[in-house]
MIKENU-691480 format. One record per residue: residue in one letter; x, y, z of N, C-alpha, C in turn. Coordinates in steps of 0.1 Angstrom, whole numbers. Example, Ala and Ser with C-alpha at 12.3 -4.5 7.8 and 13.67 -1.06 7.14 Angstrom:
- res	n.x	n.y	n.z	ca.x	ca.y	ca.z	c.x	c.y	c.z
- A	132	-57	78	123	-45	78	132	-33	78;
- S	128	-22	71	137	-11	71	129	0	79;
END
This chain:
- res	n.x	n.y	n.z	ca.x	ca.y	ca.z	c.x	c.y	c.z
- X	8	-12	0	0	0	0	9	12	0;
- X	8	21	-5	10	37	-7	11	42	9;
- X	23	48	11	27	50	24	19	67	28;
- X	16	71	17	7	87	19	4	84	11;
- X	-9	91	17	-22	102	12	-21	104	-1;
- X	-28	104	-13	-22	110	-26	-25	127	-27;
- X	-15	130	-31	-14	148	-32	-20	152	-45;
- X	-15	145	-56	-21	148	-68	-31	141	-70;
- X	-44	148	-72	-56	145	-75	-58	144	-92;
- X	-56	126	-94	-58	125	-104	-72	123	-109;
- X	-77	128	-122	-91	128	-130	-96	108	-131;
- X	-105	106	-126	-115	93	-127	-120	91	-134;
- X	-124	80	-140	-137	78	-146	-140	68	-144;
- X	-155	70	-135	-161	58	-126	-169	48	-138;
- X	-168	39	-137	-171	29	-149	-178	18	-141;
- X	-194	17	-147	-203	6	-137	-210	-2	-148;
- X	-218	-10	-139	-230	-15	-147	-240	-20	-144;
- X	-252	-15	-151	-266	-20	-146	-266	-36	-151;
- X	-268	-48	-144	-279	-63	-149	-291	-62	-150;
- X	-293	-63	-161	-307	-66	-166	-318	-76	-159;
- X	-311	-86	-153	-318	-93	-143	-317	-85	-126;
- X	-310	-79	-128	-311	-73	-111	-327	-67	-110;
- X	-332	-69	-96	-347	-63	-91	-342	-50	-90;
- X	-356	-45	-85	-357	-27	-91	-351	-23	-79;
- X	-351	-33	-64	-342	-30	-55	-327	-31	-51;
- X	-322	-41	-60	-307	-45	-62	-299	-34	-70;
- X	-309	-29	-85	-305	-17	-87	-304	-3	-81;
- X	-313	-3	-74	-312	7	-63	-302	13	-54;
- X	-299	-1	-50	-286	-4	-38	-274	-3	-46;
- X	-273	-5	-54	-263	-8	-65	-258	9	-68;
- X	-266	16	-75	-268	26	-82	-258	37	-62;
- X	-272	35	-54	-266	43	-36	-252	37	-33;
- X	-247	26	-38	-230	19	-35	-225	30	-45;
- X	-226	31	-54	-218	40	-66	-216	53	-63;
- X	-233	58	-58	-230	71	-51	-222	74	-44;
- X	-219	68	-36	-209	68	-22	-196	68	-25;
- X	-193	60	-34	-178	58	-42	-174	70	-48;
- X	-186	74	-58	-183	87	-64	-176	100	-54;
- X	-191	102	-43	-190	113	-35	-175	110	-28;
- X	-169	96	-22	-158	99	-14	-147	103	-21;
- X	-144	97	-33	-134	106	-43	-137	115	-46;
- X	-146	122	-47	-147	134	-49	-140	147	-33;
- X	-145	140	-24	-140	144	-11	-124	138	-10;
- X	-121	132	-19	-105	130	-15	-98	146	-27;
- X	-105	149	-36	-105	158	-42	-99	156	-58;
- X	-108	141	-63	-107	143	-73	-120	143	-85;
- X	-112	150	-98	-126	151	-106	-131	137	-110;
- X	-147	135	-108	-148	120	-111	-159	122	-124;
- X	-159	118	-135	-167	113	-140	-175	101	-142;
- X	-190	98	-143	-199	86	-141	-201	82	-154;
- X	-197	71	-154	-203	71	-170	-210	50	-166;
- X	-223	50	-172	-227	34	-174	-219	27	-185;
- X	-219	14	-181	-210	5	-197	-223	1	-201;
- X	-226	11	-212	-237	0	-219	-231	0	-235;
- X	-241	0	-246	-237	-1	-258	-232	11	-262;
- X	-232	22	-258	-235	33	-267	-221	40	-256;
- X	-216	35	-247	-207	37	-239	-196	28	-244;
- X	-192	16	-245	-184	9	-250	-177	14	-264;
- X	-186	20	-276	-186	26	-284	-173	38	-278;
- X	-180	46	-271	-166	55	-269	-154	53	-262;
- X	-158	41	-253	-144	34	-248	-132	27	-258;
- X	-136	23	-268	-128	20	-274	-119	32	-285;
- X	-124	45	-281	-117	56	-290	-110	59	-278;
- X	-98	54	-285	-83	56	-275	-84	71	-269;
- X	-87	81	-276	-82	94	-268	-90	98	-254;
- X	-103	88	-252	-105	87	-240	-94	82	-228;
- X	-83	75	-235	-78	71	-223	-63	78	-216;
- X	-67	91	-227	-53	96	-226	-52	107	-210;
- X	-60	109	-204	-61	117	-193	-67	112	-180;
- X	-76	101	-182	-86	95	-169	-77	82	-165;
- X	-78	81	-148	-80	65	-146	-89	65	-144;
- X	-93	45	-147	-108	43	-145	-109	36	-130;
- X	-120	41	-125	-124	31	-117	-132	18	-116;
- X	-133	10	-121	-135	-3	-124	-148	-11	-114;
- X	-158	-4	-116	-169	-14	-109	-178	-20	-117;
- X	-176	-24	-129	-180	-34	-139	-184	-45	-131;
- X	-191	-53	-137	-195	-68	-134	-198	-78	-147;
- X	-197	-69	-155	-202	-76	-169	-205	-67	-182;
- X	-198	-76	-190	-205	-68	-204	-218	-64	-206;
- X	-224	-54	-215	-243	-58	-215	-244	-70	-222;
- X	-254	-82	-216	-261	-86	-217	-254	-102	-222;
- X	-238	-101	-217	-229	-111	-218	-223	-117	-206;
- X	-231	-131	-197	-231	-132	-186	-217	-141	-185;
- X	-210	-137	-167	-194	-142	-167	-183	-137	-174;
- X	-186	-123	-180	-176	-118	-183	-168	-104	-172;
- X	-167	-108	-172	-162	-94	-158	-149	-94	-162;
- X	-143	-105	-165	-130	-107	-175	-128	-97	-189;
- X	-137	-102	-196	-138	-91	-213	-140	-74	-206;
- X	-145	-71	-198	-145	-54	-199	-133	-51	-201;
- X	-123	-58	-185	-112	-55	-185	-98	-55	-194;
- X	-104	-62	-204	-98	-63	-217	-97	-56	-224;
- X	-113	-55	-227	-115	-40	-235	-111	-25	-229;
- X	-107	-26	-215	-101	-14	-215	-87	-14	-215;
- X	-81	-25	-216	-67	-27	-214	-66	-28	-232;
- X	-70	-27	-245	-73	-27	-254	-75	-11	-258;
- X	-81	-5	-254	-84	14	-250	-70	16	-247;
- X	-67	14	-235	-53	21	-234	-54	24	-221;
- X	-66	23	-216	-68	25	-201	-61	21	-190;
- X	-51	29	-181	-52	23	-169	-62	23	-158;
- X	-66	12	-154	-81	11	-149	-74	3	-132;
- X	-87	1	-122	-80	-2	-108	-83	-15	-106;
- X	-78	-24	-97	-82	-39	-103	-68	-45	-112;
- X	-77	-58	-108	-68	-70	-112	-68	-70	-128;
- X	-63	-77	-136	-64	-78	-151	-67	-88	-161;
- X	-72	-94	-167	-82	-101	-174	-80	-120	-170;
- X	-69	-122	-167	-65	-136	-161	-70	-140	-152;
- X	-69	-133	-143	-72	-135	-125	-87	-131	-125;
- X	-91	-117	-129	-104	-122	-129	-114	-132	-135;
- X	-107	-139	-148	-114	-147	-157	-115	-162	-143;
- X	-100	-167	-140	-98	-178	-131	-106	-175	-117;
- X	-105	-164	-112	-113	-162	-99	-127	-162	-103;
- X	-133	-163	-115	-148	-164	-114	-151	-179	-114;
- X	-142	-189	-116	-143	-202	-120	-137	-209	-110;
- X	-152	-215	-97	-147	-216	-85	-138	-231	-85;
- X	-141	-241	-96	-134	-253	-100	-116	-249	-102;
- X	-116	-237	-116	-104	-235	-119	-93	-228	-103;
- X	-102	-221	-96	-98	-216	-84	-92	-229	-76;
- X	-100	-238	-75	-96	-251	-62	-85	-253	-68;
- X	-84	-258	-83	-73	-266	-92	-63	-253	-89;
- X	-61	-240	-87	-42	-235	-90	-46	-236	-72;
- X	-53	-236	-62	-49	-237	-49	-42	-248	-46;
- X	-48	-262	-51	-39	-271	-45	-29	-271	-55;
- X	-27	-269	-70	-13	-268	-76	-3	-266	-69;
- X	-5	-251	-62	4	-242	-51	6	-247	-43;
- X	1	-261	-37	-3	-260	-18	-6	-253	-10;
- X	-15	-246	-16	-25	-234	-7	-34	-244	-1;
- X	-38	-246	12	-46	-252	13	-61	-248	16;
- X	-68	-255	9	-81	-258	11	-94	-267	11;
- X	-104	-260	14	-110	-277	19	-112	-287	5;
- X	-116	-299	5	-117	-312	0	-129	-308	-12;
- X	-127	-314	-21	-144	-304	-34	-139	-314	-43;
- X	-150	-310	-49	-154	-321	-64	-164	-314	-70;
- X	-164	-317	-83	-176	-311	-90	-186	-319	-96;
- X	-193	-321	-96	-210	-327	-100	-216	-318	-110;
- X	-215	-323	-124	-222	-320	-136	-237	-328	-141;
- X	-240	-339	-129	-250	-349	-128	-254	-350	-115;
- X	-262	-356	-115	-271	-356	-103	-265	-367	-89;
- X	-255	-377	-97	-250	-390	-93	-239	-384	-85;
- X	-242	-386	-69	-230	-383	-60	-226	-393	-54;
- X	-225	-405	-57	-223	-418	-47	-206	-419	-43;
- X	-195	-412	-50	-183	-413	-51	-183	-397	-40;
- X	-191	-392	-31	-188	-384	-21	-192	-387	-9;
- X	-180	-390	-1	-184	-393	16	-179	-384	26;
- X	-183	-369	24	-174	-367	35	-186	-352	39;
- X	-189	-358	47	-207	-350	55	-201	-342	70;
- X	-210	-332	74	-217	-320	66	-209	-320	52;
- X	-214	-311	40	-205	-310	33	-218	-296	23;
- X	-210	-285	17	-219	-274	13	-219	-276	-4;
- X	-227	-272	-7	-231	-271	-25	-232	-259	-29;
- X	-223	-254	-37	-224	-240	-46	-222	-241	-55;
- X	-229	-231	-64	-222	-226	-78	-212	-229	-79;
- X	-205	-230	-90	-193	-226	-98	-188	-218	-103;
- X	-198	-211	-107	-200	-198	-115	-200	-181	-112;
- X	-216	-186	-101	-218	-168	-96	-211	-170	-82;
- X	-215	-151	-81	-203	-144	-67	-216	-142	-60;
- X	-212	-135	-49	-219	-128	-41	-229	-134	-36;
- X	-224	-149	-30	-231	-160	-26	-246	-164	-30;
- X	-245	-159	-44	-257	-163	-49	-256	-179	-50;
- X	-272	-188	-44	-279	-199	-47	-271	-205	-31;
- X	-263	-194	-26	-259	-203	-11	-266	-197	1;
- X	-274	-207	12	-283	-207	18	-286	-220	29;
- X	-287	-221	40	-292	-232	51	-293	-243	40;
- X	-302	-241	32	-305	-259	21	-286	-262	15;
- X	-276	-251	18	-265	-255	8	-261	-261	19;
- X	-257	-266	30	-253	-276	38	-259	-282	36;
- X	-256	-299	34	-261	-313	30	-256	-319	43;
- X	-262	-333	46	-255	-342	60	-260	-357	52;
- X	-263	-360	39	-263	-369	36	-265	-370	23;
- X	-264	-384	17	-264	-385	-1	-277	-380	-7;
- X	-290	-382	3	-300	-379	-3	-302	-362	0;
- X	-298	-353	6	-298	-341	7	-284	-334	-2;
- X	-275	-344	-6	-270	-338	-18	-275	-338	-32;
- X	-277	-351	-35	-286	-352	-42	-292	-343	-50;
- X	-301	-341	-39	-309	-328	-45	-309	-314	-44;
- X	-299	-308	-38	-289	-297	-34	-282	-296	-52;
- X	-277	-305	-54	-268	-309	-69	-278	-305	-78;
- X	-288	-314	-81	-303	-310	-85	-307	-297	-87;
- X	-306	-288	-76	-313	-275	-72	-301	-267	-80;
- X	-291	-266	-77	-282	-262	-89	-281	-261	-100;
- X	-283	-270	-106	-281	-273	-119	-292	-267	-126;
- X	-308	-272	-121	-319	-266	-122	-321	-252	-125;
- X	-316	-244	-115	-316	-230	-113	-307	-223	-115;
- X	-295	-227	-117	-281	-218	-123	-278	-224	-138;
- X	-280	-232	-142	-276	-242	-156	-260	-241	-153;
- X	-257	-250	-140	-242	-253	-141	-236	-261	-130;
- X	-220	-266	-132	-222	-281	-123	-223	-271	-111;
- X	-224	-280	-99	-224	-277	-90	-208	-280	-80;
- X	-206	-269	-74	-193	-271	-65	-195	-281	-53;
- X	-189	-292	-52	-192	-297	-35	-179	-298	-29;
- X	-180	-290	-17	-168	-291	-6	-172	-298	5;
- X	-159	-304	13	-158	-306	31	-166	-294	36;
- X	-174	-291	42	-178	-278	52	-171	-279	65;
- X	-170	-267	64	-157	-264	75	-167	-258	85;
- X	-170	-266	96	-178	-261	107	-172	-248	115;
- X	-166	-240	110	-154	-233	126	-154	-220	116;
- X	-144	-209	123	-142	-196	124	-143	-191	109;
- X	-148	-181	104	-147	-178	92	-142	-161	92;
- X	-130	-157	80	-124	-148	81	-119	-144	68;
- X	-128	-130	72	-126	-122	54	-111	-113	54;
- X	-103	-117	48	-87	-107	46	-87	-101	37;
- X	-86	-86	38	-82	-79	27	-69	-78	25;
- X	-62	-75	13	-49	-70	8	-50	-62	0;
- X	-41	-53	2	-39	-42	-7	-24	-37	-12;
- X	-24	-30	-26	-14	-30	-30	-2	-36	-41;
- X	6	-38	-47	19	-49	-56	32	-46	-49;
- X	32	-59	-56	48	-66	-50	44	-74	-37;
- X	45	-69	-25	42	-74	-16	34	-68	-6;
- X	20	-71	-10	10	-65	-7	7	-62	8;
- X	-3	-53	15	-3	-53	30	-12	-57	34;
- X	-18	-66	44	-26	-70	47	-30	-64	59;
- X	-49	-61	56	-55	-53	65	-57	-60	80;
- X	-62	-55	88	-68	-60	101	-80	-69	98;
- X	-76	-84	102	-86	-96	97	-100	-92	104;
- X	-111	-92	91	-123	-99	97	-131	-104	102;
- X	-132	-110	116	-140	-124	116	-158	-121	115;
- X	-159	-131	109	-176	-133	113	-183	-139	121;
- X	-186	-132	128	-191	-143	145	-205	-147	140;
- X	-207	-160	140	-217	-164	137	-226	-170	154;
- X	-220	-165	163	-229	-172	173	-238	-173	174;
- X	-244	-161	169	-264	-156	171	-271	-178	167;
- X	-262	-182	158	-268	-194	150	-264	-210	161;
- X	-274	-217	164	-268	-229	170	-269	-238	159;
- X	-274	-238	146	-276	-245	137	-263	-243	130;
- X	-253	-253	127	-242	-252	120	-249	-250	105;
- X	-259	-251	99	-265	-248	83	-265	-229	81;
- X	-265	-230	95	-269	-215	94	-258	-201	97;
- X	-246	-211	94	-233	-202	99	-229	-204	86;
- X	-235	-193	78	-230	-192	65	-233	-175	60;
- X	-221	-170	55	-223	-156	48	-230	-158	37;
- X	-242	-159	36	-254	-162	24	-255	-145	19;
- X	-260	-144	5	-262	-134	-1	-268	-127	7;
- X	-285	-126	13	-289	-119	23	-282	-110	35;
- X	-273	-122	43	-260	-117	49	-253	-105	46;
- X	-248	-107	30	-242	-94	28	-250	-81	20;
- X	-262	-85	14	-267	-71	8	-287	-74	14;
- X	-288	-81	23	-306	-79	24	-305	-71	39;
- X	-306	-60	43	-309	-56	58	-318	-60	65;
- X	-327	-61	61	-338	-71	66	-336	-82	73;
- X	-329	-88	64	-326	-106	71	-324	-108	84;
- X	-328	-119	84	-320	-121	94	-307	-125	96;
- X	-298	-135	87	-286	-133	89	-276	-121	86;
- X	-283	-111	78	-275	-94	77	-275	-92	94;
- X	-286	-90	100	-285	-86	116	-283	-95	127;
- X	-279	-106	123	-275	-115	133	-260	-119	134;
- X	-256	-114	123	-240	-118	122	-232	-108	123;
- X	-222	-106	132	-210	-97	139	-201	-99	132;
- X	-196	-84	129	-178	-88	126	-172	-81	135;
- X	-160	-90	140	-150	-88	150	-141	-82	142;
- X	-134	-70	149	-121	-66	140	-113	-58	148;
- X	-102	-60	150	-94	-74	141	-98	-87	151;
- X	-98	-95	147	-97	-108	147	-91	-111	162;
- X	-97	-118	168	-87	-124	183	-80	-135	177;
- X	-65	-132	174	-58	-149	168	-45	-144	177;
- X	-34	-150	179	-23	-151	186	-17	-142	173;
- X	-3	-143	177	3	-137	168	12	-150	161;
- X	13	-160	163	19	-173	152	5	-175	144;
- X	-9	-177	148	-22	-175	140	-18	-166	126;
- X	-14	-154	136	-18	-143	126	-10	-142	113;
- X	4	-143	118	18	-144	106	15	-158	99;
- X	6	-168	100	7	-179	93	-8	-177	81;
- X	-17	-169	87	-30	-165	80	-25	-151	71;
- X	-13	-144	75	-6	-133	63	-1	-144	56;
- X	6	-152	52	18	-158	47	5	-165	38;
- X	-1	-172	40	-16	-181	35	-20	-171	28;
- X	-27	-159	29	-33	-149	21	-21	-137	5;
- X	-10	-140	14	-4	-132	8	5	-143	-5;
- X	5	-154	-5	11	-163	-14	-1	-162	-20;
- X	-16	-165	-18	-28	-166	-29	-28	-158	-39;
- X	-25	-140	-29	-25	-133	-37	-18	-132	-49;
- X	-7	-138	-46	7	-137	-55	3	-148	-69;
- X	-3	-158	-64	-7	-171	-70	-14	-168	-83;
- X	-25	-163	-79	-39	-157	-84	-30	-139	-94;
- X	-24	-135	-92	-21	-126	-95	-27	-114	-97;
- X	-34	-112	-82	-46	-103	-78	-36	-86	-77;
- X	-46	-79	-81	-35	-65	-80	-39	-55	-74;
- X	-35	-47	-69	-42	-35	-63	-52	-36	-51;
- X	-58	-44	-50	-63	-50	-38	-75	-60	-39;
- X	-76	-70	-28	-88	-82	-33	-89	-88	-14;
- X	-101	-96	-12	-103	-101	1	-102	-114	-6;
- X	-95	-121	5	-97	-135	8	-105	-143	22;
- X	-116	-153	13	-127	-161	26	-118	-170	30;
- X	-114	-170	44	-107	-182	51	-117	-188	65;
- X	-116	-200	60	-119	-210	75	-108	-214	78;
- X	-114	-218	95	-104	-224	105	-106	-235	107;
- X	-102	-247	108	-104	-259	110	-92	-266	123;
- X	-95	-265	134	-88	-267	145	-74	-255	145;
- X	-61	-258	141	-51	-243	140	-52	-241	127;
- X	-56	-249	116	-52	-247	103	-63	-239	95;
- X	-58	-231	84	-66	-218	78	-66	-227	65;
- X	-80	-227	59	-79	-232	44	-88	-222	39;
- X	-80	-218	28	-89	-209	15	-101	-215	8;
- X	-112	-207	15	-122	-207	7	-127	-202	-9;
- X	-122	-188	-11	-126	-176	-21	-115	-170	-26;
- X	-115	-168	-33	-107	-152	-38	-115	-142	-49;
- X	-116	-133	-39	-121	-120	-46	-114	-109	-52;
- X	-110	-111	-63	-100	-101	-68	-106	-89	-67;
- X	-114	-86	-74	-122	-71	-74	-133	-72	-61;
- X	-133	-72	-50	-141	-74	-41	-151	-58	-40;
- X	-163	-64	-29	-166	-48	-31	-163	-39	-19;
- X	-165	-29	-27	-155	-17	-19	-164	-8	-14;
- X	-182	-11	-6	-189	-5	-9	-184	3	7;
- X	-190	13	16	-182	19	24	-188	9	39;
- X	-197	3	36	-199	-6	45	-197	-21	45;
- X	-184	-28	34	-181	-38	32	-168	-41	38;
- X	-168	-52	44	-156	-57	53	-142	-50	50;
- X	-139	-47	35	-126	-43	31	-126	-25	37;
- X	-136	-19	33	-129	-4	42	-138	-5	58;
- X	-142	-17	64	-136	-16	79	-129	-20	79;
- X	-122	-28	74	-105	-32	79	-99	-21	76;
- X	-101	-8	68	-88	0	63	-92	13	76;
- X	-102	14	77	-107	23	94	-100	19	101;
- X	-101	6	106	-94	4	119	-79	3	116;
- X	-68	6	105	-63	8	101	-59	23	104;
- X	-67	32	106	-68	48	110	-70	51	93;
- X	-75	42	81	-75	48	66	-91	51	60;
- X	-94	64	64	-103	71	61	-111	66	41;
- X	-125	64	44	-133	55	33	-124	69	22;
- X	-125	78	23	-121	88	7	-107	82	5;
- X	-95	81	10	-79	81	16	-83	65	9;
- X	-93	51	13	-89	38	9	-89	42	-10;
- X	-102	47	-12	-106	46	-29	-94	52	-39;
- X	-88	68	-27	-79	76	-32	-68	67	-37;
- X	-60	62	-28	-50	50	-28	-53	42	-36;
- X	-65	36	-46	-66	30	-53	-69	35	-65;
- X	-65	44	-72	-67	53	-79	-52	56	-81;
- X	-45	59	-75	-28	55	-72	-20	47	-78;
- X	-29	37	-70	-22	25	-77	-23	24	-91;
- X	-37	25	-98	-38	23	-110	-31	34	-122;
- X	-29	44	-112	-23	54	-121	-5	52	-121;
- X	-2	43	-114	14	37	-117	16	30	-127;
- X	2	25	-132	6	21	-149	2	27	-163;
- X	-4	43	-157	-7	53	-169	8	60	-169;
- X	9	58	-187	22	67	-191	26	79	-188;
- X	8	86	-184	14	103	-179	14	99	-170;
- X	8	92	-158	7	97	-141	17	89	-136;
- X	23	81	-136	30	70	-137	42	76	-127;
- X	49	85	-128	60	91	-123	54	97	-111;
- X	42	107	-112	36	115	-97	31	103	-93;
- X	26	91	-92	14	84	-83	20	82	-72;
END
């Protein structure tokens, strides 16, 4: 991370996108996240421009002299109306000429693909829990209960919920089923890791810094089904698991915990070739930490685990976005030398 404050206030251009399938309330929320993003850079004191990626925007992204003055800010999720690409924007700006903030078209392509993700973890020996994938309904060749069912595909714990813990073949089964049914894709099955769960941010290249760990105290729940960061959890206020689940910060771990949960998070990062900053999901399984997730572009909304870790850090929500604006301008030709 950037040891100061940035003094030069470089020009933005906030770069989003509406889904066509999002409810009229997801866009809503979506649209109030952006605001907030905008308004803190603006309060760090830079000019920001808003612009949507739709068709008629893409169109001018690709005329290079847009990219001769702006960094982008990168809150994409997808092309219009081209689902799992979150990878291609970033192409197409790296194509423009754009230096934009965020990881670059590899790592986000592999971090969306929670199969390809297991496969470079254990390549590495990063460890993580036990998975297999099910493109059929037939799970007879899995024995190892509790055990959770997700996507492959989507983020933001979509299709994961109390039914994604299984405790036997016939409740996978149809868990696998429910997947396939409603996402059109295999489904992921892991070991479930009954115990501590902990969101790490990193921020920064080369050798990135790692923020004050998150924990998620799941106590409110005596139901092990129900100690899970489900979509609700992170964006329904209502829910009950949004208001039933605490985050501790930092983390109560020893300090051999702590230097062995950096060293675990900060090889992923290196692995994955995440840049500029990304959270990693870790469980604890008696002392041992196994990687759940990697979120390269995580969200940076001002109430998402990554800028409370940079608070309790003393790093003010304008000062985190600022700093990442920084970074990205270390690989624009003009800003490159001031960032």
């Amino acid at each position: 991370m950037p040891a100061a404050y940035a003094a030069k206030k470089l020009p933005v251009l906030f770069l989003y996108n509406v889904e066509p399938d999002w409810s009229p309330l997801e866009t809503e929320e979506a649209l109030a996240c952006n605001l907030r993003m905008v308004d803190a850079l603006r309060r760090a004191g830079h000019p920001v421009r808003r612009a949507e990626l739709n068709h008629d925007a893409l169109e001018r992204l690709l005329d290079r002299r847009a990219s001769a003055e702006h960094i982008v800010f990168n809150q994409c999720e997808s092309l219009p109306g081209i689902p799992y690409s979150e990878h291609l924007v970033v192409t197409l700006l790296e194509q423009a000429g754009f230096a934009y903030t965020g990881s670059p078209p590899d790592t986000i392509r592999l971090a969306g693909d929670k199969a390809e993700t297991k496969r470079l973890l254990e390549m590495h020996g990063i460890p993580t829990p036990a998975w297999q994938v099910f493109d059929d309904d037939a799970s007879g060749d899995w024995n190892l209960f509790p055990a959770i069912v997700k996507t492959t595909r989507e983020h933001c714990s979509l299709g994961l919920n109390a039914q994604s813990v299984v405790r036997d073949h016939r409740e996978l089964r149809a868990r696998i089923a429910y997947i396939r049914a409603n996402f059109h894709q295999p489904a992921l099955v892991e070991d479930f890791i009954d115990g501590r769960e902990f969101h790490v941010a990193l921020w920064g290249n080369g050798v990135p810094a790692v923020l004050p760990v998150v924990e998620m105290d799941f106590s409110a729940f005596g139901d092990l089904r129900d100690r899970l960061c489900t979509y609700d959890a992170k964006f329904i206020p209502e829910s009950n698991h949004y208001q039933a689940i605490e985050s501790r910060i930092p983390a109560p771990l020893t300090e051999g915990q702590r230097h062995r949960l950096e060293h675990i998070c900060r090889e992923t990062y290196r692995v994955f070739g995440c840049r500029d900053y990304a959270r990693l999901d870790i469980r604890m399984r008696g002392d041992d930490f196994l990687v759940l997730d990697v979120n390269p572009n995580a969200d940076l909304d001002s109430e998402a685990s990554i800028a409370a870790a940079a608070e309790q850090s003393g790093i003010g929500y304008p000062e985190l976005l600022s700093s990442l604006v920084r970074l990205a301008a270390e690989r624009h030709p003009l800003y490159a030398a001031d960032a």
